[in-house]
DSSP file (Angstrom, degrees, kcal/mol; ACC not computed):
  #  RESIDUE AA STRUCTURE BP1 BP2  ACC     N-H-->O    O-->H-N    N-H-->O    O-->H-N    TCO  KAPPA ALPHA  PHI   PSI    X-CA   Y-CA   Z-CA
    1    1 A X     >        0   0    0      0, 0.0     4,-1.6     0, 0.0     3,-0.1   0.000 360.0 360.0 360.0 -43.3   25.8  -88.9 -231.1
    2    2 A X  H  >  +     0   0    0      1,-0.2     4,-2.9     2,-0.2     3,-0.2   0.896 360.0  50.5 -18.9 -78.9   23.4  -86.9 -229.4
    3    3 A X  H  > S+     0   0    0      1,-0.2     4,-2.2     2,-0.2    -1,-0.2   0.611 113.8  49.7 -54.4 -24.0   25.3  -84.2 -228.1
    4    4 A X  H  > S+     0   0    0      2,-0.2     4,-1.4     3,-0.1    -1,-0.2   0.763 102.1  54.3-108.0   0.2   26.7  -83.7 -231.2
    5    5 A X  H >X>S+     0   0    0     -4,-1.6     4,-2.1    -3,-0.2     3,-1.2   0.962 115.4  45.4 -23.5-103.6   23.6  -83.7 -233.0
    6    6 A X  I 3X>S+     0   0    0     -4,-2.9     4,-1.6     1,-0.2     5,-0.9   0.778 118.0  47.8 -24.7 -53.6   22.7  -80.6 -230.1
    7    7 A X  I 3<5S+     0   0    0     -4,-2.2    -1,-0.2     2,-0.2    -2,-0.2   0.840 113.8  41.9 -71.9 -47.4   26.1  -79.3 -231.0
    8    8 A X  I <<5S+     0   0    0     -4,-1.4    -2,-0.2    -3,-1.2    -1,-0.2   0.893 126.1  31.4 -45.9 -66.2   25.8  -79.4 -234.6
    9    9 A X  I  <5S-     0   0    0     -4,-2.1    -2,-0.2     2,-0.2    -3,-0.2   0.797  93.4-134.2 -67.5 -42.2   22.0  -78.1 -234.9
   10   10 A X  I  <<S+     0   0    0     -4,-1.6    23,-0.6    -5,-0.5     2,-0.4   0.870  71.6 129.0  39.5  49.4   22.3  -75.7 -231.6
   11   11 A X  S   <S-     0   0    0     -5,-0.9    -1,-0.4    -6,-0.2     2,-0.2  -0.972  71.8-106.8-126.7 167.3   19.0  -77.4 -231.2
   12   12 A X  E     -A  130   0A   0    118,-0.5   118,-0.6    -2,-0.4     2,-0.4  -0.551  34.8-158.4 -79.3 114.5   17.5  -79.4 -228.1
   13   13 A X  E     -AB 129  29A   0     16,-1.3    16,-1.2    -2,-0.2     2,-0.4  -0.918   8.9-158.8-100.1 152.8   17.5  -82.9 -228.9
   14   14 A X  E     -AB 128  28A   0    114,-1.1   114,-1.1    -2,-0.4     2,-0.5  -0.786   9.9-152.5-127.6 158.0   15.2  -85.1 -227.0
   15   15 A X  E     +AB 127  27A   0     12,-2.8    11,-2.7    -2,-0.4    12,-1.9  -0.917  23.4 163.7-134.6 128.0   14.9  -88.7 -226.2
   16   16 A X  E     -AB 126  25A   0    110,-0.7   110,-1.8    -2,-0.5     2,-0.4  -0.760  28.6-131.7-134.6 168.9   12.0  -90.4 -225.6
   17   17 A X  E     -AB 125  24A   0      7,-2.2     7,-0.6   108,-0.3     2,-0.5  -0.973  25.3-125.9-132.5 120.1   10.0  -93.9 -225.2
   18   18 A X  E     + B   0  23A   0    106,-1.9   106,-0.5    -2,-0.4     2,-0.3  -0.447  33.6 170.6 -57.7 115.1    6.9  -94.9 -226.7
   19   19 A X        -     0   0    0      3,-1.8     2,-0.4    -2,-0.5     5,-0.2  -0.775  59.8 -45.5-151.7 106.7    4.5  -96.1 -223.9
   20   20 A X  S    S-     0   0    0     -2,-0.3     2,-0.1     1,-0.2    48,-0.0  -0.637 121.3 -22.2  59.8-119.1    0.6  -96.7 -225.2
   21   21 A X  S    S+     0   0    0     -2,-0.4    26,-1.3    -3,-0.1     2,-0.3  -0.145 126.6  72.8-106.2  32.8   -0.5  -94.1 -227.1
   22   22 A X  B     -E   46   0B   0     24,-0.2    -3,-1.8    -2,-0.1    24,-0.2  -0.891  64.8-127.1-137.5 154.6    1.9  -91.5 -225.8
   23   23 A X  E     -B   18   0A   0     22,-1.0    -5,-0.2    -2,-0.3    29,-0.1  -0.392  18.4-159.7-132.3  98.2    5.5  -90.4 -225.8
   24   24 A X  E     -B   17   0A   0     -7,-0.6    -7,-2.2    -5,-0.2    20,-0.1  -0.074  12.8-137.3 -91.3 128.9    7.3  -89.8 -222.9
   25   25 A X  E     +B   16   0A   0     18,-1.0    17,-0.6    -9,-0.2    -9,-0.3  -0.269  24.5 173.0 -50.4 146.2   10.2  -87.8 -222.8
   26   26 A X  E     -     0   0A   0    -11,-2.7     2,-0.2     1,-0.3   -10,-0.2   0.731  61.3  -2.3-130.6 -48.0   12.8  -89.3 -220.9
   27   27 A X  E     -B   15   0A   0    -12,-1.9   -12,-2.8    13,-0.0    -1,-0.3  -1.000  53.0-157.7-149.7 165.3   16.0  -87.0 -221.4
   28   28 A X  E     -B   14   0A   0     -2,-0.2     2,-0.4   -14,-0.2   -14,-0.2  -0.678  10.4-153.3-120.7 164.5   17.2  -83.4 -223.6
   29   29 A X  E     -B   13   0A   0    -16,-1.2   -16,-1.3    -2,-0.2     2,-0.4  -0.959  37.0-125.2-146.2 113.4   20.6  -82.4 -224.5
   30   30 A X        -     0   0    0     -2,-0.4   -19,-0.1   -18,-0.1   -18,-0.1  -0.591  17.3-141.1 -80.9 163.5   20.1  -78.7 -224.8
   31   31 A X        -     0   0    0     -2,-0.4   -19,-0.1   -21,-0.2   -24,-0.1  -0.021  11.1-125.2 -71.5-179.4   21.0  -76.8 -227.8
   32   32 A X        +     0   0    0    -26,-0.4     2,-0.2     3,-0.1   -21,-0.1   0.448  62.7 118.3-128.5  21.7   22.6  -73.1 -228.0
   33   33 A X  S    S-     0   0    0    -23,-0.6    -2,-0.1     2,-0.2   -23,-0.1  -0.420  75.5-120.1 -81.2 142.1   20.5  -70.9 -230.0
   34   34 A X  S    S+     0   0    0     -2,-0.2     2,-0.4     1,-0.1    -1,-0.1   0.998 103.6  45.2 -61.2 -79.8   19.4  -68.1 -227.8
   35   35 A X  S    S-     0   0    0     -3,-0.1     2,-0.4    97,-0.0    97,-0.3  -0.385  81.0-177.9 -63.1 120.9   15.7  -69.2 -228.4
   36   36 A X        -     0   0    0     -2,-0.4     2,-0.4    95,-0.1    95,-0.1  -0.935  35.4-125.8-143.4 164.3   14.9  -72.9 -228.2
   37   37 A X        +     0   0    0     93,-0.5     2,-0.4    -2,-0.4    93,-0.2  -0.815  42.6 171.0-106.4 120.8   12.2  -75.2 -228.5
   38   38 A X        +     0   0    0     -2,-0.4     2,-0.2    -8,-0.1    -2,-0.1  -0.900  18.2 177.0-170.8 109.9   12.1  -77.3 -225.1
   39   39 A X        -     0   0    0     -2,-0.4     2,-0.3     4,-0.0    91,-0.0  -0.350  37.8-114.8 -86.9 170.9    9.6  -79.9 -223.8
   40   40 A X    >   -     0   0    0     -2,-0.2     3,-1.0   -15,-0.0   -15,-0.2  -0.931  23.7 -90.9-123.0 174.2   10.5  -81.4 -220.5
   41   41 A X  T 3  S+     0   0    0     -2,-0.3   -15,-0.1     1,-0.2     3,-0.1  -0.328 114.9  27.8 -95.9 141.5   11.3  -84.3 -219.5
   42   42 A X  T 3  S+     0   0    0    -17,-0.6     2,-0.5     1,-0.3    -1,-0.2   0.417  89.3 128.4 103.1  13.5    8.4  -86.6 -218.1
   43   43 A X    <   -     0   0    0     -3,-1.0   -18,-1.0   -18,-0.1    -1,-0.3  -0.859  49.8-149.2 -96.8 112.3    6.0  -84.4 -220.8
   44   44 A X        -     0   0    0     -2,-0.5     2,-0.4   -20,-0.1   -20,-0.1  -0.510   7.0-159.6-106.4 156.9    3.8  -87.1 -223.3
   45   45 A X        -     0   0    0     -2,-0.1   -22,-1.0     5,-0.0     5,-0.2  -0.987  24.8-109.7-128.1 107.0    2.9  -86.3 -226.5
   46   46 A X  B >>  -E   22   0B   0     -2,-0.4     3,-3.1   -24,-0.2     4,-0.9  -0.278  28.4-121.8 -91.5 137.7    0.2  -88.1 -228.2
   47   47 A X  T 34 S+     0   0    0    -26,-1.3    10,-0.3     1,-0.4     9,-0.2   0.686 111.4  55.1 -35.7 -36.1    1.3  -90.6 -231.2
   48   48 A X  T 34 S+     0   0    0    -27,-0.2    -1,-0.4     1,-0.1    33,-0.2   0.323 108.3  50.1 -79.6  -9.1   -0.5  -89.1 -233.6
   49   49 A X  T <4 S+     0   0    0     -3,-3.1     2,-0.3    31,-0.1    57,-0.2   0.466  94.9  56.2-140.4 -39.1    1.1  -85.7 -232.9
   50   50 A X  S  X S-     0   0    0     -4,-0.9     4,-3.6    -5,-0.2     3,-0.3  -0.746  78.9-103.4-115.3 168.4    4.8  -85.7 -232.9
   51   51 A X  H  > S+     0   0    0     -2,-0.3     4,-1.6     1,-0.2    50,-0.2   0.933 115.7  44.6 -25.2 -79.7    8.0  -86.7 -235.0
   52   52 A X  H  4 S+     0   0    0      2,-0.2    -1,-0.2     1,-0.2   -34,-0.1   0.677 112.6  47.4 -65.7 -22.7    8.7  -89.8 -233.2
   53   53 A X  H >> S+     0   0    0     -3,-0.3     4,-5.2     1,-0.2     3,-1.6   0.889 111.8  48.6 -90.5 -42.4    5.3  -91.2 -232.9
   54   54 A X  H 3X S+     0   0    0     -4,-3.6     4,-1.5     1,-0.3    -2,-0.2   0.894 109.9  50.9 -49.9 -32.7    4.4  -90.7 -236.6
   55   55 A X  H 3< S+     0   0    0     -4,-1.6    61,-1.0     2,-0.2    -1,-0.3  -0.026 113.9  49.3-111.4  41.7    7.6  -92.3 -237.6
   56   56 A X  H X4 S+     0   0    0     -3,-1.6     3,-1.3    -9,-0.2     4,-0.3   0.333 112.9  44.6-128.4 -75.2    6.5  -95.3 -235.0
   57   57 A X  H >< S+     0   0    0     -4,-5.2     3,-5.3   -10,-0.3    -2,-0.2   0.853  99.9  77.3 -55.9 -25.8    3.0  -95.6 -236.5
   58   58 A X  T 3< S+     0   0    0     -4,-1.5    -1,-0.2     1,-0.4    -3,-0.1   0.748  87.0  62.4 -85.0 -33.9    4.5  -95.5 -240.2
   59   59 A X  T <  S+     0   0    0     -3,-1.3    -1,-0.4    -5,-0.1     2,-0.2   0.568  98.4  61.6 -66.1 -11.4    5.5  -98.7 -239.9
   60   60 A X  S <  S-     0   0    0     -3,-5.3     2,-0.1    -4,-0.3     3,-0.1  -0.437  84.5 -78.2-107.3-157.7    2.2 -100.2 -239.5
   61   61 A X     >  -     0   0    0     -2,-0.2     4,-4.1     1,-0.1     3,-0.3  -0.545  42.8-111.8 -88.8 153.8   -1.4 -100.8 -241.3
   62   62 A X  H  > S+     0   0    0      1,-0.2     4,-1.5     2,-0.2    -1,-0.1   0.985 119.5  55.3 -69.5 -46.6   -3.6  -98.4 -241.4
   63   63 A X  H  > S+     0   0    0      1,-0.2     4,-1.2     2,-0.2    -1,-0.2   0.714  98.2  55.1 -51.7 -30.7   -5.5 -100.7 -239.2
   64   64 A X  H  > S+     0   0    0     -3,-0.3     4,-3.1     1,-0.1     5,-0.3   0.782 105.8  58.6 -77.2 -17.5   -3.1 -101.3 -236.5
   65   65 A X  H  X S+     0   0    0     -4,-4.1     4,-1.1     1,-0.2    -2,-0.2   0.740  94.1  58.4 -69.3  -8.3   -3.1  -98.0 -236.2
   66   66 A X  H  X S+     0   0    0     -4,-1.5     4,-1.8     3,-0.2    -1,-0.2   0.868 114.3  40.0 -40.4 -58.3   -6.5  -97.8 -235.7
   67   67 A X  H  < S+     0   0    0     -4,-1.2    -2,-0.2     1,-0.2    -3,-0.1   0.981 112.5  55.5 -66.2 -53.0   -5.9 -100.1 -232.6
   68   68 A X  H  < S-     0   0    0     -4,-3.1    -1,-0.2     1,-0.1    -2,-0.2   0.787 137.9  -4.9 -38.8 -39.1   -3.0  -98.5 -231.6
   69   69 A X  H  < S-     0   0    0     -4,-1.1    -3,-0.2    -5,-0.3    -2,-0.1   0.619 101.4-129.6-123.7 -21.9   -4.3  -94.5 -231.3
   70   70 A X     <  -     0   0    0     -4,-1.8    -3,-0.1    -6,-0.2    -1,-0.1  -0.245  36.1 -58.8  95.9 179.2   -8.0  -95.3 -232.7
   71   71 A X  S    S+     0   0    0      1,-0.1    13,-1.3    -2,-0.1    14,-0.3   0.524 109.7  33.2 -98.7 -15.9  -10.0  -93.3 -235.6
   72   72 A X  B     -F   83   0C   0     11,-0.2     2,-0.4    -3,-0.1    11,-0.3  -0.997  61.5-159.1-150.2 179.4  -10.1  -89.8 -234.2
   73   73 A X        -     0   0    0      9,-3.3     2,-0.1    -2,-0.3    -3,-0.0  -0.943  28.8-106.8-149.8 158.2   -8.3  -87.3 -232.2
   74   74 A X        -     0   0    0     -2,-0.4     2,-0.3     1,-0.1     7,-0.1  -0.431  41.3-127.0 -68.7 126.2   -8.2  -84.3 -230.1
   75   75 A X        -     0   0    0      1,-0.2     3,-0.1    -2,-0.1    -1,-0.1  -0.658  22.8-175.5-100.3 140.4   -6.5  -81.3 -232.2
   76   76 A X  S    S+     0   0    0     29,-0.4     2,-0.2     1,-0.4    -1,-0.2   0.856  79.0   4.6-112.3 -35.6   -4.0  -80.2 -229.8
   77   77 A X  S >  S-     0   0    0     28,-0.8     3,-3.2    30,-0.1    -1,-0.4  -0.851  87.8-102.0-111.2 169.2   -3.2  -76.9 -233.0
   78   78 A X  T 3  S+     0   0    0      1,-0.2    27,-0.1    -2,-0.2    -3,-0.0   0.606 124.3  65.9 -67.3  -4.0   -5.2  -76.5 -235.9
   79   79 A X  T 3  S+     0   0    0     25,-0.7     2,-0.4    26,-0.1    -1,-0.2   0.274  83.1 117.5 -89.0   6.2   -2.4  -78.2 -237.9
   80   80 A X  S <  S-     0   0    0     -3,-3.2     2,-0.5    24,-0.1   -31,-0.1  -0.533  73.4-117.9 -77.7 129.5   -3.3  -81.5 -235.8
   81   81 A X        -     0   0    0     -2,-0.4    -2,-0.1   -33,-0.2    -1,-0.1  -0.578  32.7-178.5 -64.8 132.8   -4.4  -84.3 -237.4
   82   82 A X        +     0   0    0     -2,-0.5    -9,-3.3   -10,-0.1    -1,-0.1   0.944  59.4  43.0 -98.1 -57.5   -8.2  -85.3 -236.3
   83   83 A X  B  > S-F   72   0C   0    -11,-0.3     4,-0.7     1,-0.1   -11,-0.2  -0.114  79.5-117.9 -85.6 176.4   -9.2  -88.4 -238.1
   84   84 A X  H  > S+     0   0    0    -13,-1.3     4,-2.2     3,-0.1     5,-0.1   0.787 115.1  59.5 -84.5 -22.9   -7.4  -91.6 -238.9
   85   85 A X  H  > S+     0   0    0    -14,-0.3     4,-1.6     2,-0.2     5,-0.1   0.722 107.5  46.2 -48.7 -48.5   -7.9  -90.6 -242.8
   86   86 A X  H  > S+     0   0    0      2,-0.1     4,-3.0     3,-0.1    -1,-0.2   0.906 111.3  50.8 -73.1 -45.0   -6.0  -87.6 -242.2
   87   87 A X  H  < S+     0   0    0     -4,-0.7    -2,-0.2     2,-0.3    -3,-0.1   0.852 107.2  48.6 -55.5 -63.8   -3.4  -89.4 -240.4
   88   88 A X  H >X S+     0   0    0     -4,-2.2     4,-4.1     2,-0.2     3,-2.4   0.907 108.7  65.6 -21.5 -66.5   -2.5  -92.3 -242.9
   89   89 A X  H 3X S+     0   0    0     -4,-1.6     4,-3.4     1,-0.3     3,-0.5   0.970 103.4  35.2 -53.6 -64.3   -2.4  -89.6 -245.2
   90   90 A X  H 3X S+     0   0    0     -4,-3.0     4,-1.1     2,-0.2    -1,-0.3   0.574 112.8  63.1 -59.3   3.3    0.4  -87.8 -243.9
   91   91 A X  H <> S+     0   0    0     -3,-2.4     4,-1.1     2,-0.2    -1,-0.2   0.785 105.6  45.6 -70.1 -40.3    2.1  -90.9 -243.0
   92   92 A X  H  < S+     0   0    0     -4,-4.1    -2,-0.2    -3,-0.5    -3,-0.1   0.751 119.5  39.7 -81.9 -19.1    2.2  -91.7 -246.3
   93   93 A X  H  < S+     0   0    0     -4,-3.4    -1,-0.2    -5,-0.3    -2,-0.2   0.896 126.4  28.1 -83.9 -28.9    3.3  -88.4 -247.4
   94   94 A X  H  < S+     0   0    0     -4,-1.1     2,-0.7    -5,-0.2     7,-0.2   0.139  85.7 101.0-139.5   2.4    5.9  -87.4 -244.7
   95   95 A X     <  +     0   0    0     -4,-1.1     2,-0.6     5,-0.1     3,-0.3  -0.723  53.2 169.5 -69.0  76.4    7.4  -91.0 -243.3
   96   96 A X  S    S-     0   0    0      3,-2.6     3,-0.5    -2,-0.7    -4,-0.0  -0.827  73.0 -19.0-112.9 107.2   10.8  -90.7 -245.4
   97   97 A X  S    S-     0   0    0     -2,-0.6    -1,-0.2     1,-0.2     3,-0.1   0.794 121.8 -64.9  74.2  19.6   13.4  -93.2 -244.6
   98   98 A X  S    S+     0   0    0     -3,-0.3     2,-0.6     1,-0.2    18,-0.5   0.631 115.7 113.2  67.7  14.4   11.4  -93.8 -240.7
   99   99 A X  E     +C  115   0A   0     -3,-0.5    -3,-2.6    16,-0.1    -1,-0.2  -0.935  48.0 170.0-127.1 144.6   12.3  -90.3 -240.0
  100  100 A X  E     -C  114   0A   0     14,-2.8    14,-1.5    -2,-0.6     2,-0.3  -0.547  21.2-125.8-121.2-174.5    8.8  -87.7 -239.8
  101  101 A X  E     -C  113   0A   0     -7,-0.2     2,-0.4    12,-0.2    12,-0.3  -0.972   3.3-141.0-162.9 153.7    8.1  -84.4 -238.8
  102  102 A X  E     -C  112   0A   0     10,-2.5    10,-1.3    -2,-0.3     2,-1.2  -0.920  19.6-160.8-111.1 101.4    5.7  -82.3 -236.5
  103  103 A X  E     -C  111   0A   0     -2,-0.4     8,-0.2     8,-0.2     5,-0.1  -0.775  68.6 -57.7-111.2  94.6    4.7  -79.4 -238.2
  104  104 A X  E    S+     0   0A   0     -2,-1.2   -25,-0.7     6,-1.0     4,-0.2   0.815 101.6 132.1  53.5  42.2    3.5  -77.1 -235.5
  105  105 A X  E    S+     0   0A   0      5,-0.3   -28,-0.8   -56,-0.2   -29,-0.4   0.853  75.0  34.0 -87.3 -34.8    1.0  -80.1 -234.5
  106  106 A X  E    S-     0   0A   0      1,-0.3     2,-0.3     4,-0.3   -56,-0.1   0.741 139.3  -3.1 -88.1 -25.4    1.7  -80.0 -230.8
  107  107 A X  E >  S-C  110   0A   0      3,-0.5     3,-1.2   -30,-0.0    -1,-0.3  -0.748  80.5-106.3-166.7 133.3    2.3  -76.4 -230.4
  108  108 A X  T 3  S+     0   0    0     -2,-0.3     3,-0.1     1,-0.2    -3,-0.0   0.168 102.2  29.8 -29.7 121.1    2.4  -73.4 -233.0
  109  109 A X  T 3  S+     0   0    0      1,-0.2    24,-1.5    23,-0.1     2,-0.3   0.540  97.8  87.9 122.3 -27.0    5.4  -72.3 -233.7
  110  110 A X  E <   -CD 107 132A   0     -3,-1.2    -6,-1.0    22,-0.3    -3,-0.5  -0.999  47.4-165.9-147.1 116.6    7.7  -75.3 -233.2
  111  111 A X  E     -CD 103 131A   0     20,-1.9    20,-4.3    -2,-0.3     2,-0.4  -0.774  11.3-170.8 -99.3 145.5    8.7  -78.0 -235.9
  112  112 A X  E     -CD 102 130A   0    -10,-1.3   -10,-2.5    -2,-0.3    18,-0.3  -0.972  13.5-160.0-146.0 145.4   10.4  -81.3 -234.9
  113  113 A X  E     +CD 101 129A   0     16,-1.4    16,-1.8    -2,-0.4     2,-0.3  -0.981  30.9 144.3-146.2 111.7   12.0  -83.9 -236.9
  114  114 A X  E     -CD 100 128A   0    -14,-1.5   -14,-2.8    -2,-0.3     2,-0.4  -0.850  27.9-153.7-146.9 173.7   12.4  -87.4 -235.1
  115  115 A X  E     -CD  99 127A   0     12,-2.4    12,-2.3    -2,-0.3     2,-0.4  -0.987  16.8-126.3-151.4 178.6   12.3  -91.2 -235.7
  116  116 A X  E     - D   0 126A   0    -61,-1.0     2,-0.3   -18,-0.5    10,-0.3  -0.937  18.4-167.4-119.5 129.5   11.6  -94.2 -233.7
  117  117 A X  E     - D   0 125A   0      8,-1.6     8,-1.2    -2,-0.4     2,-0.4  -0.880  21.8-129.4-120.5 166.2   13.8  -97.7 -233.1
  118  118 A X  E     + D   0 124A   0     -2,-0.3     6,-0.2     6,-0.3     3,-0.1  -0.849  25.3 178.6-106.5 115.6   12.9 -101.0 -231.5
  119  119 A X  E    S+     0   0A   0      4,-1.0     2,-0.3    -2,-0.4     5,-0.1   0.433  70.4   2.1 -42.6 -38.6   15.5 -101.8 -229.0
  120  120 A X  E >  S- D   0 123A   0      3,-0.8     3,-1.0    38,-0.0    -1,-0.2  -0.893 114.0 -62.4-131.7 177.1   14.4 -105.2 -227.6
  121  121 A X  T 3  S+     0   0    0     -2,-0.3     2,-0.2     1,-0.2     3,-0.1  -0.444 128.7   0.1 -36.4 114.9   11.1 -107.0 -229.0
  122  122 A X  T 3  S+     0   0    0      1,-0.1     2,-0.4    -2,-0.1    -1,-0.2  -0.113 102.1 114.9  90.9 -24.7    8.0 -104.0 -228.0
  123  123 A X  E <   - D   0 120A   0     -3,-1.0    -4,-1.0    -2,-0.2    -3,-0.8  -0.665  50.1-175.1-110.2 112.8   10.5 -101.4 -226.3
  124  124 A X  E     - D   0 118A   0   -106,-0.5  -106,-1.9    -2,-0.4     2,-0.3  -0.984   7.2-172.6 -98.4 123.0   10.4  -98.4 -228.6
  125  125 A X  E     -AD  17 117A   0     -8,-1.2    -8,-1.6    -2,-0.4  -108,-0.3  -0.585  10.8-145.6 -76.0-175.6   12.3  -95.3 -228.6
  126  126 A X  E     -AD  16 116A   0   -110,-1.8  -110,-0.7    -2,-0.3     2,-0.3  -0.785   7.5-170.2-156.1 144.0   12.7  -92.0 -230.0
  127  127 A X  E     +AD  15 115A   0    -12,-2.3   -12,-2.4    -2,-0.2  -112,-0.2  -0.922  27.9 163.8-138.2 142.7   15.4  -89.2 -231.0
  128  128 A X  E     -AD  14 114A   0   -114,-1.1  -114,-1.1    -2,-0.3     2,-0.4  -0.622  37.8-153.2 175.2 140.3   14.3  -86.0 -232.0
  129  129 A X  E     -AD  13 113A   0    -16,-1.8   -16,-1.4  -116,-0.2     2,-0.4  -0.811  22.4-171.3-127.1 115.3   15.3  -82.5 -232.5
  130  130 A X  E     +AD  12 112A   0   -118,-0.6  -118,-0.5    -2,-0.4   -93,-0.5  -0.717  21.4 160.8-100.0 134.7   12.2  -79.8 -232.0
  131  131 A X  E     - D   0 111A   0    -20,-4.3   -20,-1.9    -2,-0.4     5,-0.1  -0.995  43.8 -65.0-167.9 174.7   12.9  -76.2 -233.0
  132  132 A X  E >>  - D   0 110A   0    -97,-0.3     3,-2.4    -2,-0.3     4,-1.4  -0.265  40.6-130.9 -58.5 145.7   11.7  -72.9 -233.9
  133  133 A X  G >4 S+     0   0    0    -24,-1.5     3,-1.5     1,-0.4     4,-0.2   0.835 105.1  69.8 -61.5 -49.1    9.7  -72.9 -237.3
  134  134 A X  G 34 S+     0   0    0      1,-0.3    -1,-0.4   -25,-0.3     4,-0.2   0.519 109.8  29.1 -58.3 -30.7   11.8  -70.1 -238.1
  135  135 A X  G <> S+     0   0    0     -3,-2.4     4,-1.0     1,-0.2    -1,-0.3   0.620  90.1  96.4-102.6 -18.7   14.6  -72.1 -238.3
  136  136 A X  T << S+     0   0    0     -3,-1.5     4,-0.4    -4,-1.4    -2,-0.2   0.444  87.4  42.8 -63.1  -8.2   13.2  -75.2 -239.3
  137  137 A X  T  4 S+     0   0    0     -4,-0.2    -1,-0.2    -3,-0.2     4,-0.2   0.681 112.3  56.4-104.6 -31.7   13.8  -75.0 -243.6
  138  138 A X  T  4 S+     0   0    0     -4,-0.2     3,-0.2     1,-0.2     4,-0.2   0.829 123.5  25.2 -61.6 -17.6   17.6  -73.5 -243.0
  139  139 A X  S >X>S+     0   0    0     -4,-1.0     4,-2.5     1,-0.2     3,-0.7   0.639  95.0 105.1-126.1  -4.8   18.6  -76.8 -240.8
  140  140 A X  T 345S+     0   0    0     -4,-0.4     4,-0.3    -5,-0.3    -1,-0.2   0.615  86.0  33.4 -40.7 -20.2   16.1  -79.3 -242.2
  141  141 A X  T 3>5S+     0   0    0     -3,-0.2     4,-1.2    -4,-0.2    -1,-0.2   0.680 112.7  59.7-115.5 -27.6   18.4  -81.4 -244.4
  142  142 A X  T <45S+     0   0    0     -3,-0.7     4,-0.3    -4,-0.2     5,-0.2   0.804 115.5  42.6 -78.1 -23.6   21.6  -81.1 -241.9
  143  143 A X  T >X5S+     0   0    0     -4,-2.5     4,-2.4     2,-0.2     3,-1.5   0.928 115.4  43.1 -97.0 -37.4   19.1  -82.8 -239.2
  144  144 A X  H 3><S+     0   0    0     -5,-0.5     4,-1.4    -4,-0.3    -1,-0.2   0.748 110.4  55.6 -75.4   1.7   17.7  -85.1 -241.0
  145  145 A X  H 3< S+     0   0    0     -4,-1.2    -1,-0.2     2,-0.2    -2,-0.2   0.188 112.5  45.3 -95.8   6.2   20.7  -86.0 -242.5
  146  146 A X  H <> S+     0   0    0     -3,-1.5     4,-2.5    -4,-0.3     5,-0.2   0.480 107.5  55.9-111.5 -32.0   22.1  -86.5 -239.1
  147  147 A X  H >X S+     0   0    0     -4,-2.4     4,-1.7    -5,-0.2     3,-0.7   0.997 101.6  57.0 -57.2 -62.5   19.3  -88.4 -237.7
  148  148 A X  H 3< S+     0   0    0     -4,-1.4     4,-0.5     1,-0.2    -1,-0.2   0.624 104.3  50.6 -46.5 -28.1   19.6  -90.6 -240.3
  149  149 A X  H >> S+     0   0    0      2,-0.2     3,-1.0     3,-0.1     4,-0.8   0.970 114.2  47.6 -56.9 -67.0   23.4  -91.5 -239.3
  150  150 A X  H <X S+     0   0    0     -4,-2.5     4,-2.8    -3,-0.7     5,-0.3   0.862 107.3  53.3 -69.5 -58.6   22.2  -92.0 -235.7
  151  151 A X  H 3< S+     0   0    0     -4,-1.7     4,-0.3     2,-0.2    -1,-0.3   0.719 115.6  45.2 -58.1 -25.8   19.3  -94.3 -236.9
  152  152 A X  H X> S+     0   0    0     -3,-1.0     3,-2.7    -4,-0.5     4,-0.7   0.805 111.3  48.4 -58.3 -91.2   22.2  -96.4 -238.9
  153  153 A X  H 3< S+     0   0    0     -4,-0.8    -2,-0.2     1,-0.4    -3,-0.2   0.329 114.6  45.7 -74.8 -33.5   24.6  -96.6 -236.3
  154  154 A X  T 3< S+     0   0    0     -4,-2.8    -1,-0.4     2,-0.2    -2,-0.2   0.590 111.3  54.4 -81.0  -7.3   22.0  -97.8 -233.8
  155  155 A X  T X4 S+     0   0    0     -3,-2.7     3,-1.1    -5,-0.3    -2,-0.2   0.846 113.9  40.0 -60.0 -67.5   20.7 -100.2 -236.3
  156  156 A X  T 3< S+     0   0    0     -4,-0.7    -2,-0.2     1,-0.2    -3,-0.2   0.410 107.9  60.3 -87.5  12.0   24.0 -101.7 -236.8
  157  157 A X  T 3  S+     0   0    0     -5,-0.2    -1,-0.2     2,-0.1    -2,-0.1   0.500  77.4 120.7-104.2   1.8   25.0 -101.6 -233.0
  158  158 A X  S <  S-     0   0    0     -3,-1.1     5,-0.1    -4,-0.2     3,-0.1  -0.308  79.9-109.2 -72.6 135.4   21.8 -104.0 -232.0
  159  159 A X    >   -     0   0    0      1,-0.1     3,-2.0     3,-0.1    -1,-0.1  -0.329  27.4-110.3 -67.9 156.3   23.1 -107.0 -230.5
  160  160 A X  G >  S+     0   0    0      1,-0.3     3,-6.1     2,-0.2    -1,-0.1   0.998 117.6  76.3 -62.5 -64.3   22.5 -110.5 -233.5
  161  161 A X  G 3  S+     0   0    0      1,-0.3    -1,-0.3     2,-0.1    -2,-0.1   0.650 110.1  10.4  16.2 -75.0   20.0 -111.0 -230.3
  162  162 A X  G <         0   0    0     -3,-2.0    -1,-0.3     1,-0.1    -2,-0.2  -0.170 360.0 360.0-129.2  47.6   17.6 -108.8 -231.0
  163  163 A X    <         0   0    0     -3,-6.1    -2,-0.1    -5,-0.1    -3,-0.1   0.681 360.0 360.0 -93.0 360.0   18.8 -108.0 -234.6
């Protein structure tokens, strides 16, 4: 689903795992646009800062999320959120259906669209498709409208187990 995600978008999708207050990349499926948007893998991200980690916090209280990332934070662009105030607030605006977006918070230039699932009890991952800003309002609705597919179909593949 990935690759055709990448295939679809001709953007770099990533996968990643929430672990503390970070999120490390783990693997990419590049895209095929001549210009691309392209962390690498083993590169962390702070929770407060990307796609996948907002749409990880969005699911708690504003108070575990205190404990989880704490009440302020280092602005990594000037579009980073700083406070916990700030943070809530755009949770509340820009969590839609567990899937968020990075607007050019971790580095100018580059919008990312991601969500986060629970695989066993604590083990979180991440899917999420980073690309140039320039592109990000032509492909916005075909990726989040693909994310969302993926975020079913791995919903409804979870073993009764850990369902």
């Amino acid at each position: 689903m990935m690759s055709r995600l990448a295939l679809e978008s001709g953007e770099t999708v990533d996968f990643s795992i929430v672990h503390g207050r970070e999120l490390l990349f783990l693997e990419q499926i590049l895209g095929r646009e001549r210009i691309q948007a392209v962390s690498r893998v083993g590169d962390r991200f702070p929770l407060y800062s990307c796609s996948v980690g907002k749409s990880y916090l969005g699911q708690f209280s504003r108070e575990q999320i205190a404990r989880i990332v704490g009440r302020n934070y280092e602005a990594l662009t000037p579009n980073t959120a700083t406070t916990l105030d700030e943070l809530t607030e755009r949770l509340d605006g820009a969590v839609k259906f567990g899937i968020a977006s990075d607007e050019e918070e971790n580095s100018l230039g580059i919008v990312a669209i991601g969500f986060a699932f629970e695989q066993r009890p604590g083990e979180w991952f991440g899917i999420s498709v980073p690309m140039p800003v320039e592109r990000a309002a032509a492909k916005r609705s075909l990726v989040e409208n693909r994310l969302a597919e993926i975020k079913a179909y791995l919903r409804e593949m979870k073993t009764p187990e850990f369902a």
